[in-house]
C-alpha positions in Angstrom: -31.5 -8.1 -8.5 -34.8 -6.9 -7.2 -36.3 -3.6 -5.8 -37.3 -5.6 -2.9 -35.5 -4.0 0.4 -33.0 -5.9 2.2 -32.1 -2.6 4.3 -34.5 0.4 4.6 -33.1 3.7 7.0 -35.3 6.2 7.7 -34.0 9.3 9.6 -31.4 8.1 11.5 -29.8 9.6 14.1 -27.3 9.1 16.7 -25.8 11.9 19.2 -23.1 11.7 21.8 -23.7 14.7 23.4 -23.8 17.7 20.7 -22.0 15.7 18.7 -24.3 14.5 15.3 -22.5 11.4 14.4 -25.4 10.8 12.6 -28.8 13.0 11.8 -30.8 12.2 9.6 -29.8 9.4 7.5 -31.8 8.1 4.8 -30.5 4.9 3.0 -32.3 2.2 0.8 -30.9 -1.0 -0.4 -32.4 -3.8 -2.6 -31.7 -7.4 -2.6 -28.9 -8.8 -4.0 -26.4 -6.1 -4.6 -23.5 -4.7 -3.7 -24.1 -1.3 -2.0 -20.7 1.2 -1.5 -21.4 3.5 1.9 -18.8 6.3 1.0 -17.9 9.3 3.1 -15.0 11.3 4.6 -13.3 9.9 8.0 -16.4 10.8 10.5 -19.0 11.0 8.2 -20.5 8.7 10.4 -19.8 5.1 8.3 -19.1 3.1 11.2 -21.7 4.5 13.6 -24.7 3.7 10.9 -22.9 0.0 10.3 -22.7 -0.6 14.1 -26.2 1.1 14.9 -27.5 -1.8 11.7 -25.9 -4.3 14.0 -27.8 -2.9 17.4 -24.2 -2.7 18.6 -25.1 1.2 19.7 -29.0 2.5 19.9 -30.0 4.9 17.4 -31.2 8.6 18.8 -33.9 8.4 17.0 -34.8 7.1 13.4 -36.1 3.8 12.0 -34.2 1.2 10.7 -36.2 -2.1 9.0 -34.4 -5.1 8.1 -35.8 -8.1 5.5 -38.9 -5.7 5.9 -38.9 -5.8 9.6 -38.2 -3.3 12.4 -34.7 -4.0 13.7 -35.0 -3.5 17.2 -38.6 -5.3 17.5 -36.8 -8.6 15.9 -33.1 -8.2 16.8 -32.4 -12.0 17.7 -34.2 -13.1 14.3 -32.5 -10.2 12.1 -29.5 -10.6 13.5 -29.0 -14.0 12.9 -29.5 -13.6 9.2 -26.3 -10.7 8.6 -23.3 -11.2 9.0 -20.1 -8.7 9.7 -17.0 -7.3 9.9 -16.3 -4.3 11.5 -13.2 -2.4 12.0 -10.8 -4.8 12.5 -12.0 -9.0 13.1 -11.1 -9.8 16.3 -10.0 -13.7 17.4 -8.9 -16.2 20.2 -5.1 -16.0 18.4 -3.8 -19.4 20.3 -6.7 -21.1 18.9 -7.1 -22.5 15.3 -8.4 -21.0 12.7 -11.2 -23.9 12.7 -11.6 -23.6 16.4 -12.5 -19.5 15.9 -15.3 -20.5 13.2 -16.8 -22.9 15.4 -17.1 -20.7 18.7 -18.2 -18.1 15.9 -21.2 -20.4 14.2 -21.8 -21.5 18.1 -22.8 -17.8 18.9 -24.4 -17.3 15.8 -28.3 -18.4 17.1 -28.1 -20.9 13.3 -27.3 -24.7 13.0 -24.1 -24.7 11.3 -22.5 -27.8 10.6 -18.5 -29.4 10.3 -19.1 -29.6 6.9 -20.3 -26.3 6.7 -16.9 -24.8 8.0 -15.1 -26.7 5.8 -16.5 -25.3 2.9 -16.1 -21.5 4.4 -12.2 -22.3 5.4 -12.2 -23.5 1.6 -14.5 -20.4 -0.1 -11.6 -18.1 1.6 -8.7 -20.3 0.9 -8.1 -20.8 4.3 -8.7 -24.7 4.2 -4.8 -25.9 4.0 -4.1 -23.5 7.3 -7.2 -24.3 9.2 -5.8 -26.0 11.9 -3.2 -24.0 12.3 -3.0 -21.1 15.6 -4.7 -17.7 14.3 -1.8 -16.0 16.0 0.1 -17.7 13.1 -1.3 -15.8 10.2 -0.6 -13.0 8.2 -2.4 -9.7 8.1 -4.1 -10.6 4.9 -5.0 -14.4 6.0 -6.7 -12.9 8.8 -8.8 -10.7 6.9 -9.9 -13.6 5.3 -10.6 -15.7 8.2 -12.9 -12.7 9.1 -14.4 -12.8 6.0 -15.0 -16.3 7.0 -16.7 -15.7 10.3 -19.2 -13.0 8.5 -20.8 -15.8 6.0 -19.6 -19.2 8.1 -23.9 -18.8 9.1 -24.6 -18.6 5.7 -26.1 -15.1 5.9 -28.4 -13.3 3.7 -27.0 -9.8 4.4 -23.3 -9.1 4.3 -22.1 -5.8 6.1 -18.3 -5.3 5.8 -16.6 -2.4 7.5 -13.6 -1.3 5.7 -12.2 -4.7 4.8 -9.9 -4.2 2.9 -7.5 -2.0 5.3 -3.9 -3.2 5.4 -4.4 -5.4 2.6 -1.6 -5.5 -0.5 -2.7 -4.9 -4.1 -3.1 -8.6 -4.2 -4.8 -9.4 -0.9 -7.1 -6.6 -2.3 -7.8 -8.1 -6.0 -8.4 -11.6 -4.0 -11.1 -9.9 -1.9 -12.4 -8.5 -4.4 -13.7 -11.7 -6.1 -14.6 -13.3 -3.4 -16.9 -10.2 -2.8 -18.2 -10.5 -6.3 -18.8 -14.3 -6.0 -21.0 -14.3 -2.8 -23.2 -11.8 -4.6 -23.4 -13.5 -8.6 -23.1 -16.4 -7.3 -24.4 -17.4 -3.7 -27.1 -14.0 -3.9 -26.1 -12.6 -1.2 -26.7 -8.8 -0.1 -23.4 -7.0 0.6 -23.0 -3.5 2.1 -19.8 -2.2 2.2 -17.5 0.7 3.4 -14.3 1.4 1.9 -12.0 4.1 1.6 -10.7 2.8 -1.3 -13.2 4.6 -4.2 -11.4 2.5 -6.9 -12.6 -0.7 -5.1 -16.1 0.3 -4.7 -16.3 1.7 -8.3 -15.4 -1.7 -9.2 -17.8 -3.8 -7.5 -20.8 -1.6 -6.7 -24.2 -1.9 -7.8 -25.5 0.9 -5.6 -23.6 3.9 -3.5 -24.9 6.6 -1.2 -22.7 9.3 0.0 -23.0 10.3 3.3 -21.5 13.8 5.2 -21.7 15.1 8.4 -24.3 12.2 9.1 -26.5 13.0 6.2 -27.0 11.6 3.0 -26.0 13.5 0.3 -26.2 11.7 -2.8 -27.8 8.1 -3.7 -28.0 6.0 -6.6 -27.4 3.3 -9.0 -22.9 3.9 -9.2 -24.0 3.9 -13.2 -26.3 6.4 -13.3 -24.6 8.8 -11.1 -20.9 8.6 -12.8 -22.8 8.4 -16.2 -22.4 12.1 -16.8 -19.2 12.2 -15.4 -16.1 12.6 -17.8 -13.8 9.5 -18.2 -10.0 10.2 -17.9 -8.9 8.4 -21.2 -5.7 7.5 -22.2 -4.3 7.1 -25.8 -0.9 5.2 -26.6 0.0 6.2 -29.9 2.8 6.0 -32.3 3.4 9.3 -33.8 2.6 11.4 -30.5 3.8 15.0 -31.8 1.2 14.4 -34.7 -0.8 13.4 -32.5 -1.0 16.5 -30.1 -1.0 18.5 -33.2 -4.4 17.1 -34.2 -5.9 17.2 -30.9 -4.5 21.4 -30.7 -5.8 22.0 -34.0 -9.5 19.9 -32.9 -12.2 21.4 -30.6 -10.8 19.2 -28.2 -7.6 21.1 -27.7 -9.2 22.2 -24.2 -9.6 18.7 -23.2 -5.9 17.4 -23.3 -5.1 17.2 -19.6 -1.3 15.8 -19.7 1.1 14.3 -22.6 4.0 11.6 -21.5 6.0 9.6 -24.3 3.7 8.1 -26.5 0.8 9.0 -23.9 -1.7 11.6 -24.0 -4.5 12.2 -21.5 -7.8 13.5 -21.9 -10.7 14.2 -20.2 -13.9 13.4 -22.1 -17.3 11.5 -22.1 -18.3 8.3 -24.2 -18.9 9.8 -27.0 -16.2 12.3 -27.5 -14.3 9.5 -27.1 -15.3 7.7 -30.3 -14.5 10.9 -31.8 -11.0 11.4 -30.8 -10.3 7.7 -31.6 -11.4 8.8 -35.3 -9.5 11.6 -34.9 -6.0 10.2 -34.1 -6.7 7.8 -36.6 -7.4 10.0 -39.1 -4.0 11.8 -38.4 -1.9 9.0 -39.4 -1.6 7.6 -36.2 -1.3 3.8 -35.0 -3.4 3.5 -31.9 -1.8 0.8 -30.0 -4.0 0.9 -26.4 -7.2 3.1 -25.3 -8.2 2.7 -22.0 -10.6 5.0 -20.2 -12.0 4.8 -16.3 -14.4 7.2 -14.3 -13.4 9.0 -11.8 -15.1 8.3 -8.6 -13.1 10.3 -6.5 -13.0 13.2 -8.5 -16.9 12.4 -8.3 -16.7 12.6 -4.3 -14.8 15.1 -3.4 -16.9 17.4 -5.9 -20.1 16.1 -4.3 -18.3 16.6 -0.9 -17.2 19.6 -1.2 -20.6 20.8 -2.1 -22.4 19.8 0.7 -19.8 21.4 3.2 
């Protein structure tokens, strides 16, 4: 990953009337990573995503793609990013082949048979790929829109909330193939997601944006790195246990005890410290496991801004 910008925002704004869907925007995003767009419902996600698309004309604002201005190059930009935006949209008595070709037909790049082969079989679409779109599943055409975002082979990957409808598995699945077209194929991924545990996940990079503005952008590392980590302790002697975190200077830290579980909020290296601690006390530690809290994170930075 490079500092090199594949996507650089400078002031953005879009009004529908005296409404600010957007004002003001500021974003910055390097080559080769995954980038989390976060905000509340009408934070104005979609409007930046579709104004980065020239699907709607920006109020006023810059916005330069691969170093160029968007609207001064749209055909060439344009042809190099690939989407999905709400909800993919297909020909539903056609095949799931037939869509990709009509798609890489429109796409303004040579894309050959073999070439949609591979995509059907990246998204594991490849053994239902002549089979009517109207067919599928939620979750399979989720993928087949993942599949007419990259079918072009892309440099710049913007994905609108793609996960929506998806089941714990369909989610885990999209996940990786997220993960692969970035470690793997380098591509540049901007996404939007509701779900905060997803984009904590995957992220490189995450801005926060509210009321059209952004509030808050950075490396996802650097800006959860002083955030406490909810950590969880299975032990085997959990009423020693509690007694030894109530008698520690951590006894303000216990958030919630349940059967051999106790919770509590700390950073890194209070951690190592209460690990030492339990052990100390007699205890068996049989599972640690400790994640940030990204939403906690959000609505704190959120609620701020309001």
């Amino acid at each position: 990953m490079t500092d090199l910008p594949v996507l650089k925002i400078k002031g953005l704004a879009k009004h529908f009337g005296h409404i600010k869907a957007v004002d003001g925007l500021n974003l910055h995003v390097s080559k080769g990573e995954i980038f989390g767009l976060l905000g509340h419902n009408g934070a104005g996600k979609s409007t930046t995503m579709r104004m980065l698309l020239s699907l709607i004309k920006p109020t006023s604002g810059r916005i330069e793609v691969f170093g160029s201005e968007l609207y001064s190059n749209r055909e060439k930009i344009l042809s190099d990013i690939g989407s999905i935006i709400e909800k993919p949209d297909f020909y539903p008595w056609l095949s799931a082949k037939t869509n990709l070709e009509l798609f890489a037909a429109l796409s303004r790049k040579p894309v050959s048979k073999n070439r949609i082969s591979q995509t059907l079989e990246f998204v594991g679409l490849a053994a239902r790929a002549g089979d009517k779109v109207k067919t599928y599943s939620h979750g399979m055409k989720q993928r087949l829109g993942l599949a007419q975002a990259i079918v072009h082979d892309p440099a710049l990957i913007i994905l609108d909330e793609p996960s929506n409808g998806l089941d714990p598995k369909g989610i885990i699945e999209l996940r990786e193939l997220i993960l692969h077209l970035k470690n793997d194929l380098g591509k540049t991924v901007i996404l939007s997601s509701h779900i905060l545990s997803e984009v904590e996940l995957i992220a490189d990079s995450m801005a926060i944006i509210h009321n059209g503005r952004t509030i808050i952008e950075g490396s996802v590392a650097k800006l959860l790195s002083d955030e406490n980590l909810l950590v969880r302790f299975f032990v085997s002697n959990p009423a020693k246990a509690k007694s030894a975190i109530e008698s520690s200077v951590f006894a303000g830290k216990l958030i919630e005890m349940h059967n051999n579980e106790l919770i509590l909020e700390l950073n890194n290296q209070d951690t190592s410290r209460v690990i030492r601690l339990l052990l100390d006390s007699g205890n068996d530690l049989q599972q640690v496991i400790s994640r940030r809290r990204l939403e906690e994170y959000f609505l704190k930075i959120t609620s701020a801004a309001s």
